[in-house]
C-alpha positions as CSV (number, residue, x, y, z in Angstrom):
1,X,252.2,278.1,181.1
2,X,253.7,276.5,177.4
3,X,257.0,275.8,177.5
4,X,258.5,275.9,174.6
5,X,260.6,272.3,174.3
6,X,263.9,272.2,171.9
7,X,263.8,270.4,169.1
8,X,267.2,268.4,169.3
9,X,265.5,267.2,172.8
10,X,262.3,265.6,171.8
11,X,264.5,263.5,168.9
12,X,266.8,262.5,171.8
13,X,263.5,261.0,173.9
14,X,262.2,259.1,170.0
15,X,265.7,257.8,169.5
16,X,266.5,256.4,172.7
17,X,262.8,255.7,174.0
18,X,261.2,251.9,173.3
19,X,258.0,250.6,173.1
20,X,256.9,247.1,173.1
21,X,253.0,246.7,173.0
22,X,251.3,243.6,174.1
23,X,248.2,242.9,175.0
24,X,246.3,241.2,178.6
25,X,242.4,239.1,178.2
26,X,241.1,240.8,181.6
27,X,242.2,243.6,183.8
28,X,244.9,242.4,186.4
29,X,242.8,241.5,190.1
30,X,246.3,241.5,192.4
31,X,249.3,241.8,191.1
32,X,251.2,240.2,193.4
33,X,253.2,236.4,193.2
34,X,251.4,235.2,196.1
35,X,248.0,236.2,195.0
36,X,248.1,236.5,191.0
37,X,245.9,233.2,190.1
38,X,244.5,234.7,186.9
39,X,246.3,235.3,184.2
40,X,246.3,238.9,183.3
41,X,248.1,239.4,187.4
42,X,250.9,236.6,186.8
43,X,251.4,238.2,183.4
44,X,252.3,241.6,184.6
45,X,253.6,240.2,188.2
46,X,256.2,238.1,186.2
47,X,257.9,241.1,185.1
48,X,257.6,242.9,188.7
49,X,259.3,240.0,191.3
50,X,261.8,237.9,191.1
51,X,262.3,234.4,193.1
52,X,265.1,232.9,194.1
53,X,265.4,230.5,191.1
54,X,264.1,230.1,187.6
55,X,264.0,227.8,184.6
56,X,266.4,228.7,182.0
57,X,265.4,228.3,178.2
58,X,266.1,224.5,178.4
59,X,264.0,224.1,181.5
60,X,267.0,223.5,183.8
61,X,266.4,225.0,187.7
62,X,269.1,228.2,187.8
63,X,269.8,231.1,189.9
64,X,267.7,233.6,190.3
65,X,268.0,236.2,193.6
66,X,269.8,232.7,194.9
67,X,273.4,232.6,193.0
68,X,273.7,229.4,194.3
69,X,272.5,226.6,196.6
70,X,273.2,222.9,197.7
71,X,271.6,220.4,199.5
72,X,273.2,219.6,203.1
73,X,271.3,216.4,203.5
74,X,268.5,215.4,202.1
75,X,266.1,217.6,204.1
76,X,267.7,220.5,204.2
77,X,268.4,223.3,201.3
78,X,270.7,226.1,201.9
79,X,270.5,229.5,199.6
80,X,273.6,231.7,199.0
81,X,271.7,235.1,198.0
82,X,272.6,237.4,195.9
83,X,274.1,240.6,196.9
84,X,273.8,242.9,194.2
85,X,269.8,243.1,194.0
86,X,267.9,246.1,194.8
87,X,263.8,246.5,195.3
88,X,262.2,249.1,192.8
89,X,262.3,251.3,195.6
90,X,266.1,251.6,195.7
91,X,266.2,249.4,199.3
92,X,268.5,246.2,199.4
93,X,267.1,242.9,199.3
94,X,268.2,240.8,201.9
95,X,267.3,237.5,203.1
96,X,264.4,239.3,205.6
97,X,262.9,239.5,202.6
98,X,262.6,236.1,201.6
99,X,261.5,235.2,205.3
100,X,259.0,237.2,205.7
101,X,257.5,236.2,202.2
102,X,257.5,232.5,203.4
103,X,255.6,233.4,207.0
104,X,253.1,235.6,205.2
105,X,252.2,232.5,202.6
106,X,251.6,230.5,205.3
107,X,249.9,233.1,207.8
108,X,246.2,233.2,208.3
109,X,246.4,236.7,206.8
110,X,246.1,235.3,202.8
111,X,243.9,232.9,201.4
112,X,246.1,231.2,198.5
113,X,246.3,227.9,196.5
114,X,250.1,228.3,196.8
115,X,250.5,227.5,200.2
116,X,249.7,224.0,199.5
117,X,253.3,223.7,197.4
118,X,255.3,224.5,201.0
119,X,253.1,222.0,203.1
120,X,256.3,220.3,203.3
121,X,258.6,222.8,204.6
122,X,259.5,222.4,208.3
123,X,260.9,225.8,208.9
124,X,262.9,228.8,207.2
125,X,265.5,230.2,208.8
126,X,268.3,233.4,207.9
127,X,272.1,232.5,208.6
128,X,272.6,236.4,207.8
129,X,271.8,238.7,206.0
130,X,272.2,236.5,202.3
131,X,272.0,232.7,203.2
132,X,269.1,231.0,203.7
133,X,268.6,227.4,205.4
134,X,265.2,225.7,204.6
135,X,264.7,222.4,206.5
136,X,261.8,220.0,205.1
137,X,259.9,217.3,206.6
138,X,260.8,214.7,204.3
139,X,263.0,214.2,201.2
140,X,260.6,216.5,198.6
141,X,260.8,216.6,194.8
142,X,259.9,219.9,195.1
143,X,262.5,221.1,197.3
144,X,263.6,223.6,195.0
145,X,261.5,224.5,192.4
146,X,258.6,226.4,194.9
147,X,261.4,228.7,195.2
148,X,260.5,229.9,192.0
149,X,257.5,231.9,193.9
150,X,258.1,235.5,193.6
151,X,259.7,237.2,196.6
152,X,257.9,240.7,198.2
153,X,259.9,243.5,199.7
154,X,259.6,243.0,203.5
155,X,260.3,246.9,204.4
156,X,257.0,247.8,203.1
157,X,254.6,244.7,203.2
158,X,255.4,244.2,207.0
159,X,253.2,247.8,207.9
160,X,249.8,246.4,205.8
161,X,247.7,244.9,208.9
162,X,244.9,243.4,206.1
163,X,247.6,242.1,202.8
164,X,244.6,240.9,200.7
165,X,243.8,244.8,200.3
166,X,246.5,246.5,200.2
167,X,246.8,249.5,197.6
168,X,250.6,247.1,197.2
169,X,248.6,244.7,195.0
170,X,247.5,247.4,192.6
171,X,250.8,249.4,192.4
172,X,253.5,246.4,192.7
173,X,257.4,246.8,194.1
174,X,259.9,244.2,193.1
175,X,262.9,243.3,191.9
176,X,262.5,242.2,188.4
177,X,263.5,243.6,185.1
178,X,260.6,246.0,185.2
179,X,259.0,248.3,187.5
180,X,255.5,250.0,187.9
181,X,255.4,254.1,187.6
182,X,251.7,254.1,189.1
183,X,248.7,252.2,190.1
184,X,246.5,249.9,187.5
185,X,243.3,250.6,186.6
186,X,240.4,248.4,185.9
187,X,240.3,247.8,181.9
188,X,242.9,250.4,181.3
189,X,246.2,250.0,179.3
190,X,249.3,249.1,181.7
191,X,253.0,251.3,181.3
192,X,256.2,248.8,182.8
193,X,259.3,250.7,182.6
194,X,262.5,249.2,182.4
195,X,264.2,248.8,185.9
196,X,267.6,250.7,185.1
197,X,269.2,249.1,188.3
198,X,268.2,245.5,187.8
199,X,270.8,243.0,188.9
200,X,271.1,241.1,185.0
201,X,271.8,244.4,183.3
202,X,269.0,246.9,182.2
203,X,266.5,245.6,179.9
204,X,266.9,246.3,175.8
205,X,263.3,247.8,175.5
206,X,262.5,250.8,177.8
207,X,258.7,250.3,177.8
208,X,256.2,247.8,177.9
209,X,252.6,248.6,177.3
210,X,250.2,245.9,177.9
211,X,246.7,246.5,176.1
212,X,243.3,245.2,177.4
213,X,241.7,243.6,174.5
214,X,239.1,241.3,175.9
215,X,238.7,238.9,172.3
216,X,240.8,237.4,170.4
217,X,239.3,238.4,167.1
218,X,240.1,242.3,168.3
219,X,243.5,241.0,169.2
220,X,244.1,239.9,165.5
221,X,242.4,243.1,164.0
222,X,245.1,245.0,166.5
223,X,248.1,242.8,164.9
224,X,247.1,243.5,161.4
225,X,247.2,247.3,162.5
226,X,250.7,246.9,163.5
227,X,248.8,248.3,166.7
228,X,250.5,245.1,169.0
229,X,254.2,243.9,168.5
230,X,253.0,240.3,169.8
231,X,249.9,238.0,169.7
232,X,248.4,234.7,169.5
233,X,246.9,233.3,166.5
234,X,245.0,230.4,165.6
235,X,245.6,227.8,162.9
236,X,242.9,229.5,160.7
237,X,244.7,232.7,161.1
238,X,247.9,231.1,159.9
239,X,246.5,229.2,157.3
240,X,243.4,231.5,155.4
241,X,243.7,235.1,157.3
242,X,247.0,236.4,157.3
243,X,248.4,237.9,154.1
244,X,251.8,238.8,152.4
245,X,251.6,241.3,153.9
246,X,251.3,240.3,157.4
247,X,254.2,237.9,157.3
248,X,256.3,240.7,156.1
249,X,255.8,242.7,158.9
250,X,255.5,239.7,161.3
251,X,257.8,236.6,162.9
252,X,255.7,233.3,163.1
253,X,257.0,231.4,165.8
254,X,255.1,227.9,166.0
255,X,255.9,225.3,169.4
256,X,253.6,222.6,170.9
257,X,251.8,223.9,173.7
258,X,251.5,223.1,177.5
259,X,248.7,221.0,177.2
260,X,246.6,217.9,176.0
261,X,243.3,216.5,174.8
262,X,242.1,213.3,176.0
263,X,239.4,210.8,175.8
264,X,239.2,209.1,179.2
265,X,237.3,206.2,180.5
266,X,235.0,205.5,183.2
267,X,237.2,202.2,184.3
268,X,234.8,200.9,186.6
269,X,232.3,200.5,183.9
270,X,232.1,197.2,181.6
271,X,233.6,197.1,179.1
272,X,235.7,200.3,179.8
273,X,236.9,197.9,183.0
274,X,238.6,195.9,180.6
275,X,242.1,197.2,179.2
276,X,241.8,195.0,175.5
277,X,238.4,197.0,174.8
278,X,240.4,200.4,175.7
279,X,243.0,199.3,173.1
280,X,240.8,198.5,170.4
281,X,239.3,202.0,170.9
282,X,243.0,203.5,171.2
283,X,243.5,201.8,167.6
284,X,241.0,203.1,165.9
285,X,241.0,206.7,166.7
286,X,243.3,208.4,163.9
287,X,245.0,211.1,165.8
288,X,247.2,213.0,162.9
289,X,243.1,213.1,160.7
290,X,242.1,215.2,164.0
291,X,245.2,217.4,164.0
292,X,244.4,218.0,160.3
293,X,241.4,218.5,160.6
294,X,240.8,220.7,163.5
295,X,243.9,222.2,163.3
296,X,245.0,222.4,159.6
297,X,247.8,220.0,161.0
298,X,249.1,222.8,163.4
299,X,250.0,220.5,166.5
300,X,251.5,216.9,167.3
301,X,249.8,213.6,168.5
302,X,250.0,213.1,172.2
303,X,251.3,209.9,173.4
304,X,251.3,210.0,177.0
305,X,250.7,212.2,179.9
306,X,253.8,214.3,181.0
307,X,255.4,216.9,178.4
308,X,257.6,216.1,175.3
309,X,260.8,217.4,175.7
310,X,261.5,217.2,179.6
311,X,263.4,214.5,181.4
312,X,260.1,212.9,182.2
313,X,259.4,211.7,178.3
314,X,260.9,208.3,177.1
315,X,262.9,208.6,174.3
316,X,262.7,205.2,173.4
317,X,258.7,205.0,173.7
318,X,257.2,202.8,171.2
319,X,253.6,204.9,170.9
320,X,250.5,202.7,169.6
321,X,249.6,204.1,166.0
322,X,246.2,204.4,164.1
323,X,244.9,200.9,163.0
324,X,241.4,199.9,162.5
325,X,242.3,196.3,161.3
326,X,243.7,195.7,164.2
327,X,240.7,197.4,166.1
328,X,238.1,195.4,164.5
329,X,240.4,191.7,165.4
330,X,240.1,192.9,169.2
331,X,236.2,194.0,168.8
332,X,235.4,190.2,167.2
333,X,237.2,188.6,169.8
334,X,235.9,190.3,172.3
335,X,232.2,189.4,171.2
336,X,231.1,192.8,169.4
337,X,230.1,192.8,165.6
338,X,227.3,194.5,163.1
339,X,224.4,192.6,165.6
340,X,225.8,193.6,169.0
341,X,228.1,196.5,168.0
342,X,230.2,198.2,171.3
343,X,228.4,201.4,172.0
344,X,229.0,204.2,174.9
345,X,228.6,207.9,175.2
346,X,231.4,210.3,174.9
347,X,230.6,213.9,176.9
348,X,232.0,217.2,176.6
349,X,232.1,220.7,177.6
350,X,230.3,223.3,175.3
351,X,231.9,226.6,175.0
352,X,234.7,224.6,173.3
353,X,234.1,224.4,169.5
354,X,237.4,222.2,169.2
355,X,236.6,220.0,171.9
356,X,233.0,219.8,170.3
357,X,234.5,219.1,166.8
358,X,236.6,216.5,168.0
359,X,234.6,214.6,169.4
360,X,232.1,214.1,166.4
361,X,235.2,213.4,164.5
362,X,236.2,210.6,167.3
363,X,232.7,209.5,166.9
364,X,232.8,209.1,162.8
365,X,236.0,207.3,162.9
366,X,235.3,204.9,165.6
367,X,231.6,204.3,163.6
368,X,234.4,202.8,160.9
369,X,235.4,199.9,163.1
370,X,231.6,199.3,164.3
371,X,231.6,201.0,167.6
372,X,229.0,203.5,168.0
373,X,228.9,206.7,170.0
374,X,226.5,209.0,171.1
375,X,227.3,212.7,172.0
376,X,226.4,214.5,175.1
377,X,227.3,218.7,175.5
378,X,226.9,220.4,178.8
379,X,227.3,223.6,180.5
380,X,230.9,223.9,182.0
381,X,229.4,223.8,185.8
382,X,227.0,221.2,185.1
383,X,229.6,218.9,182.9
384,X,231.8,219.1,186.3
385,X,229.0,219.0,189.1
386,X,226.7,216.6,187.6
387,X,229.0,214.4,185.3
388,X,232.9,214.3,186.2
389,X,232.8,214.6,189.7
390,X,230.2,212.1,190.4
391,X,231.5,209.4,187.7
392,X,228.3,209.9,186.0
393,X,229.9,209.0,182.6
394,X,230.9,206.4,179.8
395,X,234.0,208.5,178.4
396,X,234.5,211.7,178.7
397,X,236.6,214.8,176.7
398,X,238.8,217.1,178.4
399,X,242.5,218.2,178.2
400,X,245.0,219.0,181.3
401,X,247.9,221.9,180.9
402,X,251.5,220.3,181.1
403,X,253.9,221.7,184.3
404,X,257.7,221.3,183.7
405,X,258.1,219.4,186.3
406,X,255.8,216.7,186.7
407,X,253.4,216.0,189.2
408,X,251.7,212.7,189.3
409,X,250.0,212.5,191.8
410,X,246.4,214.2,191.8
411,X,245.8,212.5,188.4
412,X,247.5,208.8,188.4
413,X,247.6,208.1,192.2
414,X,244.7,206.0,193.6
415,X,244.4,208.5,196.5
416,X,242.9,210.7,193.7
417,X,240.2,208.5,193.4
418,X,237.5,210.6,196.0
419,X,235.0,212.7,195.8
420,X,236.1,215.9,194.4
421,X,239.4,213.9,192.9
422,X,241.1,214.6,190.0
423,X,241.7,210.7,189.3
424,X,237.7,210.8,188.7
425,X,238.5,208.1,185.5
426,X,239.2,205.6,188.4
427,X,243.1,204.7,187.5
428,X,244.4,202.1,190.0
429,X,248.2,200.7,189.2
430,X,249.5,199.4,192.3
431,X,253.2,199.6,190.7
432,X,252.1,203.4,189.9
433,X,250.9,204.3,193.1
434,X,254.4,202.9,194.6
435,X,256.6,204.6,191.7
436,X,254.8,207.9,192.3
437,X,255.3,208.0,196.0
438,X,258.8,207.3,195.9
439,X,259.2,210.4,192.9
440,X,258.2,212.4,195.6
441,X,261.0,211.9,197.9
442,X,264.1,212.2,194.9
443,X,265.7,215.4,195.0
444,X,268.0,214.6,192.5
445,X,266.3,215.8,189.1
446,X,267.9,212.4,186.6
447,X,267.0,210.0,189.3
448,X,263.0,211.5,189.3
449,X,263.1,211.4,185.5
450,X,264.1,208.4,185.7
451,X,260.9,207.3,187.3
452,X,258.7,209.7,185.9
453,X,259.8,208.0,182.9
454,X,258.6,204.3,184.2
455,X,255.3,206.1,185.4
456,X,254.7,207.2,181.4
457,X,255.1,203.6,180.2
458,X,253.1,201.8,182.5
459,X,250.2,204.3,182.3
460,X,250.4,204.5,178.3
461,X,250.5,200.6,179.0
462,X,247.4,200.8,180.5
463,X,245.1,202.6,178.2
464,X,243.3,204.9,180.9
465,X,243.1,207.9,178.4
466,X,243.3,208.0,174.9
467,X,246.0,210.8,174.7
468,X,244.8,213.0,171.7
469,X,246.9,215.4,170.4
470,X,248.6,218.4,171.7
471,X,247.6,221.8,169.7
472,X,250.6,223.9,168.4
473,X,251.1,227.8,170.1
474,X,251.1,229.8,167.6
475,X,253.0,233.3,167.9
476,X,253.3,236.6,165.9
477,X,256.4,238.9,166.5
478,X,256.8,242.2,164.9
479,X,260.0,242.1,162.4
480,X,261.3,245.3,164.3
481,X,261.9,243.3,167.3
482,X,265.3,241.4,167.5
483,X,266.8,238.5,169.4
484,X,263.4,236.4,169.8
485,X,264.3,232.7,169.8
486,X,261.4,229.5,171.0
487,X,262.0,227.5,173.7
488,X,260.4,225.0,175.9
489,X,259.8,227.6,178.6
490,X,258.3,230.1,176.4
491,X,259.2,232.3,173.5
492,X,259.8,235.7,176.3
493,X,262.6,234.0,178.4
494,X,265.2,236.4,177.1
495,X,263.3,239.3,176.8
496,X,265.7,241.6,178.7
497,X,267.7,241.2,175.2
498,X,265.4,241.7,172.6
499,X,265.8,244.7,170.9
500,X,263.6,247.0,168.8
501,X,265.2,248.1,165.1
């Protein structure tokens, strides 16, 4: 039967009803903190849990479901929790919960890469029913930052006997500032509604509606239709496909990005074993003409391998800068010239136009100071399989993504050096190694950056990569949407207080 709906009641629901629409590259696979390794699950299971700390906007460690913590020795952490928190369910939160998250992460009953981050937790323990003691089994860098895993409700994942398929993955209860109102589907649009009970206030905007738009070109053509409040775009969007228009309906927020593009060497070849021929290499490749060129100057030259703007990067670094002079003094003395010129090979991944482009730049402007460079593209699986991981190479091109919080190890450490090793360019500083290990052992945040900060400069030093250049994120906001300020940590760390116009 129609029912017949007033009219003053259906303005009340537009009025006082929000809508933010976003947009995921894949359906979701688990939403669920323990599981979610592709993107399109941590994007929605970021909204869903909560864990016991955070990052603020200045990349600082805070409170999260912890209000507070402190160290009792070096070894063991205890958590105050809070007491106001409630699961989307309307049950309390309690430290059971965090318990039982901890055992199931480590049970035989998931198969997870995160695990690996509490290899050095000793044991967990509940002093009641909101305090926490975690004992490690060393001093551990970090001690509190895997914390930041996202906590599940221990009243209802306790009953599933197989967790890796539970119908809980699909339809997600948490904590955080927004809930699920039903199960995902595979390819289909996603509703979050704001949690009305969550413990930092209710959120601003009453809806989010995440899109599956599996390109980026459909992404853009959805932006122009004011179809998406938020989006990516790409240099050449900025600079030759967005009109007047556009950027009167739309915020352009612009920040470096998480990552970097390097040329590394295969430092157990000649003459790639000798740090002088690195340099004269480093000096001649002009870093800002790639920016320009493959980004129309949207991104910042990389000088080293941990991210600007945390207590890891020097302040008072002295970066080696673009000169071919310079290059071709080191290249004579070394014994190279016009009749026996340097030469190597430089391979990269296809499927990467920039990467591609870069390096035929890399290989025009080193052809300036005499060396020359041949260019090798491969398949992803083969580049890895039959190139990388068996050191089957002159110089490579890749790029690593940038953590917060550092972690040396896998890529700088000579215990990286093995088969199936992320130190696969052969880096050996015996002063590194030692600097790295003892990082791992400060809990205190300015005595680590401290030595992160001596681990920068003696790699830079060293010459092991060419540190390219690290691309600018580029980010359209619709002008309804209020309260969006950039940050280090990302431009939605206050998104409980943006508001719609």
């Amino acid at each position: 039967m129609f029912k017949i709906v007033p009219l003053y009641i259906v303005s009340f629901v537009l009025l006082f009803s929000s809508e933010f629409h976003t947009s995921i590259s894949s359906s979701p696979n688990r939403i669920n903190p323990l599981l979610a390794t592709d993107s399109a699950s941590s994007a929605i299971a970021d909204w869903i849990f909560n864990g016991l700390v955070k990052f603020d906007k200045d990349a600082k460690i805070i409170g999260d479901l912890a209000k507070s913590w402190h160290f009792e020795d070096n070894k063991t952490l205890i958590f105050e929790l809070r007491r106001d928190v409630l699961w989307h369910d309307g049950a309390k939160f309690s430290s059971k919960d965090v318990l039982f998250t901890y055992n199931l992460l480590k049970s035989k009953k998931i198969t997870t890469p995160y695990s690996s981050d509490f290899d050095e937790v000793l044991s967990v323990e509940s002093l009641g029913a909101y305090k926490i003691k975690v004992k490690y089994k060393k001093p551990y860098f970090k001690a509190l930052s895997i914390w930041m895993m996202g906590i599940l409700p221990e009243h209802l994942w306790k009953k599933e006997k197989n967790p890796m398929q539970s119908k809980l993955n699909k339809f997600a209860i948490g904590t955080g500032p927004y809930k699920m109102t039903k199960a995902f589907e595979v390819n289909k649009k996603i509703e979050l509604l704001a949690n009305t009970h969550y413990f930092e206030g209710k959120p601003n905007i009453d809806k989010q509606i995440f899109h599956y738009v599996g390109d980026a070109a459909t992404e853009f053509l959805m932006l122009k239709a004011k179809q998406l409040d938020i989006g990516a775009l790409s240099p050449l969007q900025v600079n030759r496909q967005i009109n007047r228009e556009f950027k009167e309906s739309f915020n352009i927020f612009e920040r470096p990005s998480n990552g970097y593009t390097y040329l590394g060497f295969n430092l157990r070849k000649a003459p790639f074993n000798n740090p002088k021929a690195r340099e004269a290499i480093a000096l001649a490749i002009n870093k800002q003409e790639l920016i320009d060129l493959l980004f129309f100057s949207h991104g910042k030259p990389c000088f080293g391998p941990f991210m600007p703007g945390t207590n890891a990067y020097p302040q008072d670094l002295k970066p080696l800068h673009y000169n071919p002079e310079r290059a071709k003094e080191i290249l004579k003395s070394l014994g190279y010239g016009k009749k026996h010129p340097l030469s190597f090979t430089i391979t990269t991944n296809s499927g990467n136009d920039i990467r591609v482009k870069a390096v035929e730049i890399i290989q025009q402007q080193l052809l300036r100071v005499g060396i020359e460079v041949k260019i090798r593209v491969m398949e992803w699986q083969a580049f890895l399989n039959t190139v990388v991981f068996p050191r089957n190479f002159d110089a490579v091109v890749l790029g690593w993504s940038l953590g917060l919080i550092p972690d040396a190890y896998s890529i700088w450490h000579s215990d990286g050096d093995k088969k199936g090793g992320f130190n696969f360019v052969g880096y050996h500083n015996g002063e590194v190694d030692k600097l790295i290990t003892q990082a791992k052992s400060e809990i205190d945040s300015k005595k680590f950056g401290a030595i992160y900060r001596k681990i920068f400069k003696l790699i830079v030093n060293d010459h092991p990569y060419i540190f390219l250049y690290i691309p600018n994120s580029i980010t359209a906001v619709s002008k309804r949407i209020e309260g969006v300020e950039s940050s280090v940590v990302g431009l939605q760390h206050n998104f409980i207080h943006w508001k719609i116009k």
